[in-house]
C-alpha positions as CSV (number, residue, x, y, z in Angstrom):
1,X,-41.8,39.4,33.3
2,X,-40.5,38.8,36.9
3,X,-39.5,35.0,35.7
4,X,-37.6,36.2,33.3
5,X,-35.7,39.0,35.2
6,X,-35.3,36.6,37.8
7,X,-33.0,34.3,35.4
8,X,-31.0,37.1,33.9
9,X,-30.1,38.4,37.9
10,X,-28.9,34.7,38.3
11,X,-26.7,34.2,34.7
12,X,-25.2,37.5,35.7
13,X,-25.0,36.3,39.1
14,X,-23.0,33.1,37.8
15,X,-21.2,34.9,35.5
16,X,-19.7,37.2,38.0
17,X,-19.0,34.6,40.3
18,X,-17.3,32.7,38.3
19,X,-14.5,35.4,37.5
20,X,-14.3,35.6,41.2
21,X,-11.3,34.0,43.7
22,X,-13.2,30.8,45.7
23,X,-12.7,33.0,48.7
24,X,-15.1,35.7,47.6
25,X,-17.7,33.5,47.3
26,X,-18.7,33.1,51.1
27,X,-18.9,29.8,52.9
28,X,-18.4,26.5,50.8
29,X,-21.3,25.2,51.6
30,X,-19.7,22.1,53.5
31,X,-18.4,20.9,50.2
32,X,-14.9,19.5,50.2
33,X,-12.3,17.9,48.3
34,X,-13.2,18.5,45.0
35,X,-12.6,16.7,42.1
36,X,-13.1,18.3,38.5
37,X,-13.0,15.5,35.7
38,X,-11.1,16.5,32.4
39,X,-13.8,17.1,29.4
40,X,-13.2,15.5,25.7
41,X,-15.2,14.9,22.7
42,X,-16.6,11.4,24.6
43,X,-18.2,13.2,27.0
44,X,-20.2,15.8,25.1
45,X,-24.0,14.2,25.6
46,X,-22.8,11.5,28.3
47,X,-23.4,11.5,31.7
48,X,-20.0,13.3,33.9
49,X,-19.3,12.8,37.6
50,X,-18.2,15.1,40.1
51,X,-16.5,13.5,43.0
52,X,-16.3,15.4,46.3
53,X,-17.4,15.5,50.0
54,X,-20.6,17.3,50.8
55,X,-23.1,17.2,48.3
56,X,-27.0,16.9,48.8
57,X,-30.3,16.4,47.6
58,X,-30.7,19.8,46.2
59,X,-27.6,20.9,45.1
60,X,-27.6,22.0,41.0
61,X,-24.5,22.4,38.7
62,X,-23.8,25.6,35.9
63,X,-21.5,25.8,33.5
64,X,-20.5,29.4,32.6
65,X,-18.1,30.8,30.4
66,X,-14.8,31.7,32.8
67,X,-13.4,35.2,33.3
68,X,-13.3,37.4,30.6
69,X,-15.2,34.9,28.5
70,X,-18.2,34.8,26.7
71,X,-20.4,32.4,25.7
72,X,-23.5,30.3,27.2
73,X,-24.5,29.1,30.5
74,X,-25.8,26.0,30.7
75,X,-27.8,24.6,33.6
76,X,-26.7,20.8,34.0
77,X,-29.1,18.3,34.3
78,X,-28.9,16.0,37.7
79,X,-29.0,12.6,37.0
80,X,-28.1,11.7,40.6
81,X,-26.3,13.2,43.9
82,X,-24.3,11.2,47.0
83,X,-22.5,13.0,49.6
84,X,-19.3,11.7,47.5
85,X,-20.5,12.6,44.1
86,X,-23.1,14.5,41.7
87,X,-23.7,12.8,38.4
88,X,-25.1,15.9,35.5
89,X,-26.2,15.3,32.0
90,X,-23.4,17.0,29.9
91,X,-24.6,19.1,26.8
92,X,-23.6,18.0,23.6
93,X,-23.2,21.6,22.8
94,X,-20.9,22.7,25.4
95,X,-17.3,22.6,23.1
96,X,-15.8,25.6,25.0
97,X,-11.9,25.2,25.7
98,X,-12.8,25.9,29.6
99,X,-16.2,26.4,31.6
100,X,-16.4,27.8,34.8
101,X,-18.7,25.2,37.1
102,X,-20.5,26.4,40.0
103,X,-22.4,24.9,42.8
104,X,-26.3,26.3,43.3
105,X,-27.4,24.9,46.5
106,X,-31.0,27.0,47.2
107,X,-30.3,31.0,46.6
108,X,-26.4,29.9,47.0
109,X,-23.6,29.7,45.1
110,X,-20.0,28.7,44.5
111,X,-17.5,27.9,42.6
112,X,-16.0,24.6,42.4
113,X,-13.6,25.1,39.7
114,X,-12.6,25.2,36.1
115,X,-13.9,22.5,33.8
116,X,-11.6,22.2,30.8
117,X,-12.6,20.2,27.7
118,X,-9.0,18.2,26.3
119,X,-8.5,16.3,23.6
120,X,-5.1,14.7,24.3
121,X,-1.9,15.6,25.8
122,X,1.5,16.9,24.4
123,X,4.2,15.6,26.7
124,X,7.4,17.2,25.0
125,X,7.9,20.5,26.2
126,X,10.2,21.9,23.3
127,X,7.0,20.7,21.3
128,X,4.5,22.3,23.3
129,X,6.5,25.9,23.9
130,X,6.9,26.1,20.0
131,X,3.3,25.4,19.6
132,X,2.2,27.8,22.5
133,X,4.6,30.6,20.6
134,X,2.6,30.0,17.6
135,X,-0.9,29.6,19.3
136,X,-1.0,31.3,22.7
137,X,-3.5,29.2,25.2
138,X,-3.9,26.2,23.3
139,X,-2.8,24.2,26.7
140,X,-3.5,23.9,29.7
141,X,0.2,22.5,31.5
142,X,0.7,19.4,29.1
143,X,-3.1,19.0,28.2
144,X,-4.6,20.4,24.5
145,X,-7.7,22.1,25.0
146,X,-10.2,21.8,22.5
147,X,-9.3,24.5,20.0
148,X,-6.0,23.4,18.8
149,X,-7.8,20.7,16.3
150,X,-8.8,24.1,14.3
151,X,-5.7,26.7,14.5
152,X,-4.3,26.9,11.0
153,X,-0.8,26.8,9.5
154,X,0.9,28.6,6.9
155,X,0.5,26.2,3.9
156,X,-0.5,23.5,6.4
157,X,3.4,23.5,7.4
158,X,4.9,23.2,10.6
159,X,8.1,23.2,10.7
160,X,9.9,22.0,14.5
161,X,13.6,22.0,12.3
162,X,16.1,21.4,15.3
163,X,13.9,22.7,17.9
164,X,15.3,19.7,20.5
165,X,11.6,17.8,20.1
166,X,12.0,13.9,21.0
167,X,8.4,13.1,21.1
168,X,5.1,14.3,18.7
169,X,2.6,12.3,20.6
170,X,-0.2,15.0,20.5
171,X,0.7,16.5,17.5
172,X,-2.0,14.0,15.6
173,X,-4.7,16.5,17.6
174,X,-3.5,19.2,15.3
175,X,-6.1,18.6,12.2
176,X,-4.5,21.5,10.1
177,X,-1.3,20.4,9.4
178,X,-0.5,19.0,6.0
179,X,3.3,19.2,5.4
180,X,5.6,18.2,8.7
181,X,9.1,19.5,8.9
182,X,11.1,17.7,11.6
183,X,14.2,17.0,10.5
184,X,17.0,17.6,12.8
185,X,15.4,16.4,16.0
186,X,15.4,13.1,18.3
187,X,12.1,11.6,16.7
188,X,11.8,7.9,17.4
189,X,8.1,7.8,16.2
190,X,5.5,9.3,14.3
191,X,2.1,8.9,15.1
192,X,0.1,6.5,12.7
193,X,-2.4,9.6,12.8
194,X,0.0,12.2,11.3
195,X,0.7,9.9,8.6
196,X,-2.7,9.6,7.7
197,X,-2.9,13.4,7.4
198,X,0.4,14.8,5.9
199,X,1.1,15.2,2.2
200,X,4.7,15.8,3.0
201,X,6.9,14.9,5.5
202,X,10.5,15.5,5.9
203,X,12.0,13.8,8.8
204,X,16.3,14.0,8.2
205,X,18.5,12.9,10.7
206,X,16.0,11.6,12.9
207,X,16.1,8.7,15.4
208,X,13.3,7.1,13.6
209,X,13.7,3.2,13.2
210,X,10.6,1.8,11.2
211,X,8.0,4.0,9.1
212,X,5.1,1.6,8.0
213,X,2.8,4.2,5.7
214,X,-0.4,2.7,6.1
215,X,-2.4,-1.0,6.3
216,X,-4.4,-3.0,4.5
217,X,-7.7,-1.7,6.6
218,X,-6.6,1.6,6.2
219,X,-3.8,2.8,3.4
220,X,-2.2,6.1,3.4
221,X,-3.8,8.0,0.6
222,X,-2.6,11.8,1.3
223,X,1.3,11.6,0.7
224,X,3.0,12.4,-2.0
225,X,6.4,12.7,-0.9
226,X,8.8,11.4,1.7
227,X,12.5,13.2,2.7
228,X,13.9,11.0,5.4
229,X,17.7,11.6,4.3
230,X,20.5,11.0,6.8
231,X,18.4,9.0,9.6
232,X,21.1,6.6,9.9
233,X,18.8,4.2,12.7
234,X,16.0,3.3,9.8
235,X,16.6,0.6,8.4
236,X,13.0,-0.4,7.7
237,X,10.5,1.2,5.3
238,X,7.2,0.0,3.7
239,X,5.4,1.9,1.2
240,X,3.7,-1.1,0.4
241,X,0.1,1.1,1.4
242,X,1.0,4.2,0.1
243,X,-1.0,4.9,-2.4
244,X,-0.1,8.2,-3.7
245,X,4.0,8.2,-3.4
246,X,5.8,10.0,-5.7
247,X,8.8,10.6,-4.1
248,X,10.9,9.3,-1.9
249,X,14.7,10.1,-0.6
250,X,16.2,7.6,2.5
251,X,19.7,8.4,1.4
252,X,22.4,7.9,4.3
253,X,20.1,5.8,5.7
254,X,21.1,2.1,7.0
255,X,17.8,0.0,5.4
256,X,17.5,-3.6,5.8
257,X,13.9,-3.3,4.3
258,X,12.2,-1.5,1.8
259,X,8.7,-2.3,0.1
260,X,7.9,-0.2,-2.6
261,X,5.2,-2.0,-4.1
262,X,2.2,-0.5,-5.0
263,X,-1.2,-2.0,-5.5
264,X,-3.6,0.7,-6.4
265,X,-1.7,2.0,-9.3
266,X,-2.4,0.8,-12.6
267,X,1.3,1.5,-13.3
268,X,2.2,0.0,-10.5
269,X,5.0,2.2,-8.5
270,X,4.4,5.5,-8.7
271,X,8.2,6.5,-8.2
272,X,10.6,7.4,-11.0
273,X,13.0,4.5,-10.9
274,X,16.4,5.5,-10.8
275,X,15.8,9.4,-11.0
276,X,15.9,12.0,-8.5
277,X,12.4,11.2,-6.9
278,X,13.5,7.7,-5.8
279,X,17.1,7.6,-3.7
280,X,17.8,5.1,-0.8
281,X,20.6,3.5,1.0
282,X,20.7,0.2,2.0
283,X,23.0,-1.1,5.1
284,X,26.5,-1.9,4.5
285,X,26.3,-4.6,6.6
286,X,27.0,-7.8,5.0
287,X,25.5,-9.4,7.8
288,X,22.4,-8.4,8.2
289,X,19.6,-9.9,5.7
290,X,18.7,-7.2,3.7
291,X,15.5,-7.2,1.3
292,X,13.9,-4.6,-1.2
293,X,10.3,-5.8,-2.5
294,X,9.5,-3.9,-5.7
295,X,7.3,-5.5,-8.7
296,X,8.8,-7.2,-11.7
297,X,7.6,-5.5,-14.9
298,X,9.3,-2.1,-13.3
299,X,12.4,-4.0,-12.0
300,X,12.6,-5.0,-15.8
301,X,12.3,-1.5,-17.1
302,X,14.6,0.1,-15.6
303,X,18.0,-1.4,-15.8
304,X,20.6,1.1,-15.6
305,X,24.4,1.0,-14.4
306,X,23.9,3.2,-11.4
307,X,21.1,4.2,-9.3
308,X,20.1,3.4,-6.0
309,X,18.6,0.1,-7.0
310,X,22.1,-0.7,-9.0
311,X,24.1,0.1,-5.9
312,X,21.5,-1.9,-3.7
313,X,22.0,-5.2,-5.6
314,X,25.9,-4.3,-5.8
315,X,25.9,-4.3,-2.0
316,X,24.3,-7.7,-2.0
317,X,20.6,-6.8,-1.1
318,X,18.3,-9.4,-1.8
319,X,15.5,-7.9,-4.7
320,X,12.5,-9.6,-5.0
321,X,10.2,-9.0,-8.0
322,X,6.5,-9.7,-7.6
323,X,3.8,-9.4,-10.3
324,X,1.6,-6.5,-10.7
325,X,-0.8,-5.6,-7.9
326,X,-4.6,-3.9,-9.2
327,X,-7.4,-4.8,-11.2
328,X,-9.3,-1.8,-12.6
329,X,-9.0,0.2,-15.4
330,X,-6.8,2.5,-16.7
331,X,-7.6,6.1,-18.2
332,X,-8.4,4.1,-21.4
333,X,-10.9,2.0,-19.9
334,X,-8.7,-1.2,-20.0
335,X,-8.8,-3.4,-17.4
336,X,-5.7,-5.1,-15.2
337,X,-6.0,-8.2,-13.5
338,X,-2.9,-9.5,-10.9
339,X,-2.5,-11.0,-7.6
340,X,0.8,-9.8,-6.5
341,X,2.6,-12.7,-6.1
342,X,6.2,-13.5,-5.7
343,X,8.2,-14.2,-9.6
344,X,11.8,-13.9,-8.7
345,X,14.7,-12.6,-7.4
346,X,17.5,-10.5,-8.0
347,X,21.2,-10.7,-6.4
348,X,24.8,-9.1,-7.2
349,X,25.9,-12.5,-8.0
350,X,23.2,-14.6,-9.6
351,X,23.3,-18.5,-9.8
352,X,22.6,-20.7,-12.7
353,X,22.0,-24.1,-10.9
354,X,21.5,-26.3,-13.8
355,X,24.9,-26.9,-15.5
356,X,23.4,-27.4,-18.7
357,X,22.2,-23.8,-19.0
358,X,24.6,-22.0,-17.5
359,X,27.4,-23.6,-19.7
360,X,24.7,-22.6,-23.1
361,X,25.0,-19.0,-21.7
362,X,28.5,-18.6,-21.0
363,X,29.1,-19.8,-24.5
364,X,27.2,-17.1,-26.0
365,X,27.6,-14.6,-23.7
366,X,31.3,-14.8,-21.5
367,X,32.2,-11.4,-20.1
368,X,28.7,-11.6,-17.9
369,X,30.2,-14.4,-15.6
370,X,32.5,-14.1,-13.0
371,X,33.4,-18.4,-12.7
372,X,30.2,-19.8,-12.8
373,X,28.2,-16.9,-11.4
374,X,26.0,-14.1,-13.5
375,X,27.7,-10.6,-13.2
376,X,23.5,-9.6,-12.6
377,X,23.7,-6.1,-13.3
378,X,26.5,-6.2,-16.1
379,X,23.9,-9.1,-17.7
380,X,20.9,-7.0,-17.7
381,X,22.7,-4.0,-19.2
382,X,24.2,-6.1,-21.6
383,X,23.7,-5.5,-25.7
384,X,24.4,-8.9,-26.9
385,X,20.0,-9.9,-27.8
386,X,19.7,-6.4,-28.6
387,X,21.3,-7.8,-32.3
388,X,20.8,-11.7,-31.7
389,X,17.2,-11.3,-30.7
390,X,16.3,-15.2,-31.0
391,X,17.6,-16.9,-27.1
392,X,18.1,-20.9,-28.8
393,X,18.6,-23.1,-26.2
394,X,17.3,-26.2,-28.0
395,X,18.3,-30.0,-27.2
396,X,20.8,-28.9,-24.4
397,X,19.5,-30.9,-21.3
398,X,18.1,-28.0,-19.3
399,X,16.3,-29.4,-16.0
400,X,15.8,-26.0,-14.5
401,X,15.4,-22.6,-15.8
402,X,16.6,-20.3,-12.6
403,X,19.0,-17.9,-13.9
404,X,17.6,-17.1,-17.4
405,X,16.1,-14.3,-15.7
406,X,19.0,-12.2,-15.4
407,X,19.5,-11.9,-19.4
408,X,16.8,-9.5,-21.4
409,X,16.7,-7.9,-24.4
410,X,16.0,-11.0,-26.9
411,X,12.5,-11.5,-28.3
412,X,12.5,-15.3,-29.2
413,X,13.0,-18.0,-26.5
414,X,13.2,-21.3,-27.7
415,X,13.6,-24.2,-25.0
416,X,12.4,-27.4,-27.3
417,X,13.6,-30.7,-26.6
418,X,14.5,-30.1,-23.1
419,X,13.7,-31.7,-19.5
420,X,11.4,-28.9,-18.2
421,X,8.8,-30.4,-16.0
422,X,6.8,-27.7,-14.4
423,X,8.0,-23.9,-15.6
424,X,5.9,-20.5,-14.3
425,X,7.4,-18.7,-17.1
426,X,7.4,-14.9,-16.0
427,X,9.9,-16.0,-13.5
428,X,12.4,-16.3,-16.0
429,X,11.8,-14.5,-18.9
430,X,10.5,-10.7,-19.4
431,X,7.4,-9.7,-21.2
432,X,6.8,-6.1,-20.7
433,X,5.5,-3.2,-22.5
434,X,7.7,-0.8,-21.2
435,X,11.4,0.2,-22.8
436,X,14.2,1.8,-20.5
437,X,18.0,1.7,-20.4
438,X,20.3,0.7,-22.7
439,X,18.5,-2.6,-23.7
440,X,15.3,-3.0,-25.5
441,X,13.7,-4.5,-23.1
442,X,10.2,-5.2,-24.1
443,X,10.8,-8.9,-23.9
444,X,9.6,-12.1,-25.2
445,X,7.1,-12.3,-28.2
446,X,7.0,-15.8,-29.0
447,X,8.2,-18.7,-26.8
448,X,9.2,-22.7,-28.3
449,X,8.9,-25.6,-25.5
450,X,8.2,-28.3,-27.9
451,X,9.0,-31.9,-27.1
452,X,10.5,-30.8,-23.8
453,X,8.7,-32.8,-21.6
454,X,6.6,-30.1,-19.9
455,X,3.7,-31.2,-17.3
456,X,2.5,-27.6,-16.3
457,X,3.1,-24.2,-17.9
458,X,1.7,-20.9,-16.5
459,X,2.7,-17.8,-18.0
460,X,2.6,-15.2,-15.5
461,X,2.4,-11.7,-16.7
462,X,3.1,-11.6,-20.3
463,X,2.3,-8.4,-21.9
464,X,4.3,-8.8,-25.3
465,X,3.6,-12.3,-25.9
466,X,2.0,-13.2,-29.0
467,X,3.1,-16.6,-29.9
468,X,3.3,-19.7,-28.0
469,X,4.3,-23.4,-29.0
470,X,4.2,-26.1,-26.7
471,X,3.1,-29.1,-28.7
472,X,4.1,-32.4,-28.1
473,X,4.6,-32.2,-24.8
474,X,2.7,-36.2,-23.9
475,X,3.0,-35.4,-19.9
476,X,1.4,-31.6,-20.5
477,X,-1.9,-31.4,-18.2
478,X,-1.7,-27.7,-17.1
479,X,-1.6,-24.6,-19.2
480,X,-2.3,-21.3,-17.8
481,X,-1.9,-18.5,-20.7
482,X,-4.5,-16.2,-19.3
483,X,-1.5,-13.4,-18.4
484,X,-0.9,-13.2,-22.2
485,X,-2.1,-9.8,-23.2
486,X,-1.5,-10.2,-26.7
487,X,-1.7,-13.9,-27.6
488,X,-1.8,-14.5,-31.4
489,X,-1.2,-18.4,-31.9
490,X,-1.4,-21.1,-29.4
491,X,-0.3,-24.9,-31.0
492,X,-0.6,-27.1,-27.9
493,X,-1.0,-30.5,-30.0
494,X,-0.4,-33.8,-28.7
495,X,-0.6,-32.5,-25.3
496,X,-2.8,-34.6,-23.1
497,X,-4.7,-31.4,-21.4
498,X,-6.7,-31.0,-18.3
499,X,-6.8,-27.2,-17.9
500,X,-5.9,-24.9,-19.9
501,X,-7.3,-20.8,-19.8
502,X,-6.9,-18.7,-22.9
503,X,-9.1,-15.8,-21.7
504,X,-7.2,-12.8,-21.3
505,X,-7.1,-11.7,-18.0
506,X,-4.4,-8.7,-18.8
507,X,-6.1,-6.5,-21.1
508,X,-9.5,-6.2,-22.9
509,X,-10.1,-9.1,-24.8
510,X,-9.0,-12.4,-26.5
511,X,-7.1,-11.5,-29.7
512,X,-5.8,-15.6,-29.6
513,X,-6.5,-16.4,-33.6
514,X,-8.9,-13.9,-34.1
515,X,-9.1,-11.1,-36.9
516,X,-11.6,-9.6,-39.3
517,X,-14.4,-11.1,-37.3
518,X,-13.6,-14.5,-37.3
519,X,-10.9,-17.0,-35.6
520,X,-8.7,-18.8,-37.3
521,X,-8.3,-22.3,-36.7
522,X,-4.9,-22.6,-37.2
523,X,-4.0,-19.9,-34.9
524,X,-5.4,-22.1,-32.1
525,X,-4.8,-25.7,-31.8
526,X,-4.9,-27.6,-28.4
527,X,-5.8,-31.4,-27.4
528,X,-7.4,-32.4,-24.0
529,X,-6.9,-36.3,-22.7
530,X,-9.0,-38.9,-24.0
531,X,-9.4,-39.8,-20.3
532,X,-12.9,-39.2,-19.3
533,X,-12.6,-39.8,-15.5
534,X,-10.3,-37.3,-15.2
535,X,-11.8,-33.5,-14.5
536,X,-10.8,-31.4,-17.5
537,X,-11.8,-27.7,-18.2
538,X,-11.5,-25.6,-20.7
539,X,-11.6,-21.4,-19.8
540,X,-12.8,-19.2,-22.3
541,X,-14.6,-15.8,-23.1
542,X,-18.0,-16.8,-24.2
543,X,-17.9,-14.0,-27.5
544,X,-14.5,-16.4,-28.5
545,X,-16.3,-18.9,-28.7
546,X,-19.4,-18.1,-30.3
547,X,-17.6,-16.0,-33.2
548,X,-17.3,-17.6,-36.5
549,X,-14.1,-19.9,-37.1
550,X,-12.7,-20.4,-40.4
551,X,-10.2,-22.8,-41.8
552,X,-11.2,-25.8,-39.4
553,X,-13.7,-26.7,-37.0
554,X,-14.0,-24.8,-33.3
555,X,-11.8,-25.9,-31.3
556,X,-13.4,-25.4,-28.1
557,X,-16.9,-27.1,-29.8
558,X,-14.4,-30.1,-30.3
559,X,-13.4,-30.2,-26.9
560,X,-16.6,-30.0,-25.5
561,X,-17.9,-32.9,-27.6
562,X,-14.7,-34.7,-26.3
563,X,-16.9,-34.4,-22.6
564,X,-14.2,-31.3,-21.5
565,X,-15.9,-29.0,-19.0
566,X,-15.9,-25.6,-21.2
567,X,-16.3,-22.6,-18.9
568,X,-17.3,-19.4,-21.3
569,X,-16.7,-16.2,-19.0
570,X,-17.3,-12.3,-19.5
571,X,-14.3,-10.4,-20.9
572,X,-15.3,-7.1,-20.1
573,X,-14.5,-4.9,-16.8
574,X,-14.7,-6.5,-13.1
575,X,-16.4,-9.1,-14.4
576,X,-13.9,-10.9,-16.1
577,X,-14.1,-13.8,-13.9
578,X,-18.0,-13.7,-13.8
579,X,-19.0,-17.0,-15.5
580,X,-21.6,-17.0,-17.6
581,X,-22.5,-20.0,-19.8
582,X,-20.8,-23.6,-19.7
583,X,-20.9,-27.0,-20.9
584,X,-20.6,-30.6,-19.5
């Protein structure tokens, strides 16, 4: 009973001591020049030093709560004492904004200070007054004490609207706020943290110059939607991370680079194109290289006569189309397979290098050339394929296809007897589920290279594709059609091949020649090279290949007889590219 007396006289003892002026206390025990360390969430359970003149042997440290306060006292554990220092054991438990520490030399005490426990510092005062008005003793001068991580916020808003605030470095220590309102001020930066936080942030007339929303290591997957109207010093943006955007305004802004790609989605960008929930302004600045990334199936959905995108290619930004970017499954279950690269690009004025095509074009189509340059927005709102829905550009000497991209609307390309060489087709002609604008612009369904002196052909994404005839093309080795969602018939005859992949790779399954159960032969007719030294595979989905085939032998059984490698591969899910089975 006396212990336990004996240890409430000395907590009250500390306790009273500690709301007490240093010159209360008595002497100061010969201990001088004191040094209290600032506490933060690293030093809970760590070892803290105490730097001083003075100390001995015996000397013990206390934490109490500081006047007026309540809480625990805890007795620190000495890990070691110099006359310059005292090394404690700090509790892990001890998350106070302030402690009181006292020195306990025998049946002596004093007080050496007040210990505070920070997590960062808020060096903008307008910042930190606001703040303080809102939540009175969250600081201590410039430093944020412990609690400010938990105060809460209307809505999770803050809103600093024109309050003179140049810096929010701190700001990230403020774990309940979810919507930032900052418009109005001289921002130059926000913290990565925030960003990683916020659902909405609206930052007008700012001095912000770059907002990067997220990494590959670590994408943004909290906001929804960006206002950063009227900060006329951005001029770069990506979104490129952002998985979750749904809006975004940077009107009477001055960008020289925007990425509004988006690889989780299986829709690709999130934003609505040329609507209200996606405004920009590009740079006026003909100097400057200016460059807005986007992905081609929605740059080929949404061709329109105004919109931000519109005025971006009028003002001569550079718009480059890449394909799709995921690979799971939609609500349905069906499965998406891309790599993001690069297809094409899109200009004000676009060129048709090869002679031979562009001279084909302008004699079908005029009033969408300015000399011998596309008009490239006039051309993709144009209504000429919407009624002649077959592109012929048969036997006319093409070499090169750049150019062809810029006209949509037609469903039937046909490029036979040309000079082609190597063509990645998605490039240059659309093939997209989708419809917007004035145009039909689902694109291709059947494409005619025969006799045109191919030596590779890779489809790209294809999503409308059904019918494809490349035969007898004699320098033909490569022939990727695993983009082709919907592919139908394939007649690549008199082609010496060396690869070619007719899995699908864009959607659930082959549907190349197959119906009722059973392939049909003559939907699917291909030739590999007699050439047995040379490596030659043929990429299929084993269930293909193993169905029945009627009217004609198996085409892949003949080219495996023939010594071609055939690789037979799941169809289903991620495991599209898993291989299962092969021969040779």
């Amino acid at each position: 009973m006396k212990k336990h007396l004996s240890i409430l006289v000395l907590v009250l003892g500390v306790t009273a001591l500690t709301a007490c002026r240093e010159e209360t206390l008595g002497p100061d025990l010969g201990v001088t020049n004191v040094v209290l360390p600032d506490i933060s969430e690293k030093s809970l359970g760590t070892e803290v030093t105490i730097r001083g003149n003075g100390f001995i042997d015996c000397d013990e440290l206390i934490l109490a709560p500081v006047s007026g306060g309540t809480g625990d006292v805890f007795h620190l554990e000495t890990r070691e004492v110099t006359p310059d220092y005292i090394t404690v054991f700090y509790p892990t438990n001890a998350t106070a904004d302030s402690y009181g520490l006292v020195l306990q030399r025998g049946s002596k005490m004093r007080s050496l200070g007040v210990v505070n426990n920070i997590v960062g510092t808020m060096p903008d005062a307008n910042l930190r007054n606001y703040l303080a008005e809102l939540h009175p003793g969250i600081f201590k001068g410039d430093k944020i004490v412990s609690s400010a991580k938990h105060v809460n916020f209307a809505g999770g808003l803050l809103d600093i609207t024109g309050k003179g605030v140049a810096s929010l470095e701190g700001l990230q220590h403020f774990e309940n706020i979810t919507r930032l309102t900052c418009s109005d001020n001289d921002i130059k930066e926000i913290p990565s943290e925030i960003l990683y936080r916020l659902t909405e942030l609206t930052a007008c007339n700012t001095e912000l110059t770059t907002l990067k929303l997220g990494t590959q290591a670590r994408p943004n997957t909290t906001l929804v939607g960006i206002n950063i109207d009227g900060s006329n010093k951005l001029d770069s943006v990506d979104l490129y991370y952002c998985y979750k955007i749904e809006r975004f305004s940077a009107t009477g802004c001055a960008l020289t680079y925007l990425d509004v790609r988006n690889h989780h989605s299986i829709y690709g960008g999130c934003l609505n194109y040329n609507g209200n929930d996606f405004k920009f302004t590009f740079s006026d600045d003909t100097g400057k290289e200016r460059l807005l990334k986007m992905e081609s199936w929605w740059m080929d959905s949404y061709y329109y006569s105004t919109g931000s995108v519109v005025e971006a290619i009028e003002k001569g930004v550079t718009v480059e189309g890449y394909d799709w970017l995921h690979d799971y499954p939609d609500g349905n279950g069906t499965y998406y397979y891309s790599y993001g690269k690069y297809q094409k690009t899109m200009r004000k004025y676009g060129e048709i290098p090869d002679a031979n095509l562009r001279n084909a074009l302008k004699a079908l189509v005029p009033d969408l050339f300015e000399n011998d340059k596309v008009l490239t927005v006039k051309a993709l709102n144009s209504d000429y394929f919407k009624n002649n829905t077959t592109l012929d550009l048969s036997n006319k000497g093409i070499k090169n296809l750049e150019g062809l991209q810029y006209f949509c609307g037609y469903k039937h390309l046909i490029l036979d007897g040309n000079n082609l060489g190597d063509v990645e087709l998605s490039k240059y002609a659309v093939s997209t589920s989708y419809t917007a604008g004035p145009v039909d612009e689902r694109g291709i369904e059947s494409v005619s290279i025969r006799n045109a002196n191919l030596t590779r052909l890779v489809s790209g994404d294809q999503y409308m594709m059904r019918n494809v005839d490349v035969s007898g093309n004699a320098q033909l080795t490569h022939l990727d059609l695993g983009r082709c969602k919907f592919l139908k018939t394939l007649d690549a005859t008199g082609c010496p091949l060396q690869y070619l992949d007719i899995r699908n790779m864009a959607g659930g399954w082959s549907e190349l020649g197959y119906s009722s159960g059973h392939v049909d032969a003559n939907q699917v007719k291909f030739d590999f090279t007699n050439d047995g030294s040379i490596t030659r595979r043929l990429l299929v989905e084993e269930w293909w290949m193993d169905s029945p085939w009627s009217n004609g032998p198996n085409a892949c059984t003949t080219a495996k007889d023939k010594g071609v490698r055939v690789e037979r591969y799941e169809y289903t899910g991620y495991n599209k590219d898993k291989l299962l089975s092969s021969f040779n």
